[in-house]
N, C-alpha and C positions, 0 to 999 in steps of 0.2 A: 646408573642410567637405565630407564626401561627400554630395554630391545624394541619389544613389539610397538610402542610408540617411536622412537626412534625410526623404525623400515615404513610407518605409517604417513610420517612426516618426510622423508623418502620419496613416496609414492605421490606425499599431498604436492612437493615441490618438481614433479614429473624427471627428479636426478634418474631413477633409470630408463625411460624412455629416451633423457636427451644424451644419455651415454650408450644406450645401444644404435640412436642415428648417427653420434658420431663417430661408434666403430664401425658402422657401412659405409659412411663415407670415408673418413680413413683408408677401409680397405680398397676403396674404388682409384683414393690417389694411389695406395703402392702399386696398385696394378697396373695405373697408366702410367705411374714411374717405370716400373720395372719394364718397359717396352722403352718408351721414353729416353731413358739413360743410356741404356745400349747403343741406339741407332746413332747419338750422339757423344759416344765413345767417352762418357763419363768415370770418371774411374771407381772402383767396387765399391770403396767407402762414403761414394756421394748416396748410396742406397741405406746402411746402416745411418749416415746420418739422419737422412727422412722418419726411418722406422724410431732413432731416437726423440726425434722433433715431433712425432705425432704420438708419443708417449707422456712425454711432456707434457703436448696441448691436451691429452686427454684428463690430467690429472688437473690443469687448469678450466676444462672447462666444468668437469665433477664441482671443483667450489664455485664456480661462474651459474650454477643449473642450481646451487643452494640458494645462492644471495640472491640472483635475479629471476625474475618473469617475462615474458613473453606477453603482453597485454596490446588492446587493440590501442592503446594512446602510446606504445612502444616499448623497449626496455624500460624498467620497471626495478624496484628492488622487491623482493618477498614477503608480503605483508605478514605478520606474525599472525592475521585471523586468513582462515582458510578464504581462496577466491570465490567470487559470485560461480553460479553454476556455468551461468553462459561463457564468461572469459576459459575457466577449467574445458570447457568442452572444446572449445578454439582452439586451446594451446595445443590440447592431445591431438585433435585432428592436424594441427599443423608438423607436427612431429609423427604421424603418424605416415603423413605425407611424404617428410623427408626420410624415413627408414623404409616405406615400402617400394620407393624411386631409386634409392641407392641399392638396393637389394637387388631390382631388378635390370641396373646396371652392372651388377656387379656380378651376375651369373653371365650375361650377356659377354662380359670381359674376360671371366676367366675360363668362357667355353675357347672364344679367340684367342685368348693369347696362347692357352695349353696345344694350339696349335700352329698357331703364325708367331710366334717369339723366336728369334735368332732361326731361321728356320729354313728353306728354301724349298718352294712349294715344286718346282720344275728339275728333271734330272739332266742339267745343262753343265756343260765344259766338265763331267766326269765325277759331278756332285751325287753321293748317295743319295737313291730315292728317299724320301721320307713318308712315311706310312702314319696316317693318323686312326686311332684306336679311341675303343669306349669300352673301359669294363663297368659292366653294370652289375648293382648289386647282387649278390650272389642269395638264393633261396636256401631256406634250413627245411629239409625233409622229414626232419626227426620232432617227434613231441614232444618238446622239450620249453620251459622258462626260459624269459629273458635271451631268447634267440638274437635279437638284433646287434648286439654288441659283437658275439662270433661272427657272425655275417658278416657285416660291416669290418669287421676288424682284420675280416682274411682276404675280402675283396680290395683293402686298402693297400695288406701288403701284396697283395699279386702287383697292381699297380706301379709298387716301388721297383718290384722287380723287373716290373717289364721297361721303368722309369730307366735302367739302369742301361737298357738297348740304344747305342747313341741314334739308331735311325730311325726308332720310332717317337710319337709323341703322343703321348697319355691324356686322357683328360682329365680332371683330375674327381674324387669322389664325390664331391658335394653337385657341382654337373652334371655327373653321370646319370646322379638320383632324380635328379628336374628330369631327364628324359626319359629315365625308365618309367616313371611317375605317370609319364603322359603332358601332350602338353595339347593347347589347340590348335588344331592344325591351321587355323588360321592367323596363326603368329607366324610370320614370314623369314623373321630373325631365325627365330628356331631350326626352321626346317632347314633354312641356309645352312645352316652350321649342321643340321643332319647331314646334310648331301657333300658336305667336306669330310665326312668318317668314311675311311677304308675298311675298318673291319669293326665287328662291334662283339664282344664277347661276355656269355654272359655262363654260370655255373649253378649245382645246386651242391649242397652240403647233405649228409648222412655222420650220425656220429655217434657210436656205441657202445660209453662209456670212453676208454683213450683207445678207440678204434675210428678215424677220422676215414673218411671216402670221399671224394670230391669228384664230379661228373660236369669237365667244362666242354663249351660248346662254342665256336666261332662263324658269323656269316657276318655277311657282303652287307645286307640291308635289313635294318631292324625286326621285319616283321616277314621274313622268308624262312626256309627251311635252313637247319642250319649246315656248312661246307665241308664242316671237320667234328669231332667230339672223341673226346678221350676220360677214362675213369681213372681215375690216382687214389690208392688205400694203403694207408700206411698207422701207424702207432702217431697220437697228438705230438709225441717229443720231436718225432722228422719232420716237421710240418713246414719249418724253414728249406728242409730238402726238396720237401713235396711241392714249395711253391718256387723255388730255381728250375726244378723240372719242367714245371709247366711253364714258362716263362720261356722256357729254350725250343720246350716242343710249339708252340705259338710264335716265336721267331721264326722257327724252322716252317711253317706252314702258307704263312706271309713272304716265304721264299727268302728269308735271312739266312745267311750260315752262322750257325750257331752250335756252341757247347754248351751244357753246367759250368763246366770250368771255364767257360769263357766271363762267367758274369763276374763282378767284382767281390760277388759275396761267397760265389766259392771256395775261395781260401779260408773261411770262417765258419764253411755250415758247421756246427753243432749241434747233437738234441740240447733242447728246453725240456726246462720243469714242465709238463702240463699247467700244474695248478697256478703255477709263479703267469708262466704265458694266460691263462684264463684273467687273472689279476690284472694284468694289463692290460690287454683287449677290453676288460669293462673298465680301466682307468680311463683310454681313449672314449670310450664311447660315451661317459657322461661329460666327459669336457669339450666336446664338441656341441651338448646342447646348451642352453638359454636361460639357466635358472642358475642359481649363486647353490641352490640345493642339489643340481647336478655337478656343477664344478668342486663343490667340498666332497661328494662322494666319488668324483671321480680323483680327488688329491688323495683320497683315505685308501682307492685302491693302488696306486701305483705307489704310494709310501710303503703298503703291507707286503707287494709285489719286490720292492729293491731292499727292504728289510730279511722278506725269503733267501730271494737269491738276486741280489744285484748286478751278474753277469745277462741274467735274461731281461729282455727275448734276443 
């Protein structure tokens, strides 16, 4: 079989456009599942079954997006000659409709829920405050390639670790970037869900060879001076330690009582490989984007990462 006609013929049947709308909307139902099930005290496994049922339909509608078309006289089977221009242009725009609708539903959702899910917005009958947080991407100082995956990858695990504070609630990183990003301030949604964050913290990276420095900084309101700021320099292998630290010192500043040993992953810090942790960090980062050429590169690094050393990170 020839490939490159093969992904051509791919493209002529719009299979990955209608399999990327149906992974935003997908993800738009788990998330109103996942609010959803709770309130109505569903039990755990009614969530794995969703996640298998929209697995499933995905794989059904991959051959549903080969056979059939989208035409203005309706479902349609795939004609074996390529479509007129004007029908091709229809479909894309209508598909383009539904992945940029579901997208923008689906940030909207998981700014809310990462902070109204099982949650209690008021400190009533003796209920811990709950504190809502934005870590935002962290900056690389250093002139260096391919910075983003670092970046990206140590602002994710701060995140977890802070994930691990039962009183606080995270947002999560794909969120945080729509706001560091900017948005218009004439999106009223947005700003809402600005003015629901208690603290927003944001860092910059320095890294000198496996001499890591990390300079975080926390305030009140996005664009004020900031309330607190501390530097962490350590060896890459403690890096796990360096982000429990900061995780406890950011507890403790939000007025939490907090230890290192309080977090769950105290019992575990260990150095990492550098090189092995570097592998993974750019395994996360090309599988998080959008092209079948960054998920095979990002499969090739975490294969060569658990081949290393399969205990890291």
């Amino acid at each position: 079989m020839n490939f490159g006609k093969f992904i051509s013929e791919l493209q002529r049947r719009n299979v990955f456009k209608a399999t990327l709308a149906y992974l935003a909307v997908a993800w738009v139902v788990a998330q109103i599942a996942s609010v959803v099930f709770p309130a109505f005290n569903a039990p755990d496994y009614f969530m794995q079954i969703l996640i298998y049922l929209l697995g499933i339909g995905l794989v059904f509608w991959v051959i549903f997006s080969w056979i059939y078309d989208l035409t203005p006289s309706g479902i349609q089977k795939t004609d074996e000659n390529p479509l007129d221009l004007e029908t091709a242009e229809l479909n894309n725009r209508r598909l383009n409709k539904v992945i940029v609708t579901a997208t923008i539903v689906a940030v909207l959702l998981l700014i809310s829920i990462s902070f109204w899910a099982g949650s209690s917005w008021n400190n009533q009958g003796g209920v811990p405050v709950i504190r809502k947080i934005a870590v935002l991407p962290f900056s690389m100082q250093s002139d260096t390639t391919e910075k983003d995956y670092f970046n990206n990858g140590l602002t994710d695990a701060l995140i977890d670790e802070l994930s691990k504070v039962e009183t606080l609630r995270v947002i999560e990183l794909a969120s945080s970037s729509v706001l560091s990003a900017g948005f218009n301030p004439s999106n009223l949604l947005i700003v809402r869900e600005l003015r629901n964050i208690d603290y927003f913290i944001q860092g910059s990276i320095e890294r000198n060879e496996n001499t890591l420095s990390i300079t975080v900084d926390m305030r009140t309101e996005l664009q004020e001076e900031a309330t607190w700021q501390k530097q962490y320099k350590d060896d890459v292998s403690k890096v796990r330690h360096l982000l429990a630290e900061m995780a406890a010192d950011l507890s403790t500043q939000m007025g939490i009582d907090i230890q290192i040993r309080d977090l769950p992953i105290s019992a575990g810090i260990r150095p990492v490989n550098p090189e092995t942790y570097e592998l993974y960090l750019k395994g996360k980062h090309y599988l998080s984007k959008s092209t079948f050429q960054d998920w095979n590169k990002g499969l090739v690094y975490f294969q060569e990462a658990v081949e290393r050393n399969p205990a890291d990170p």
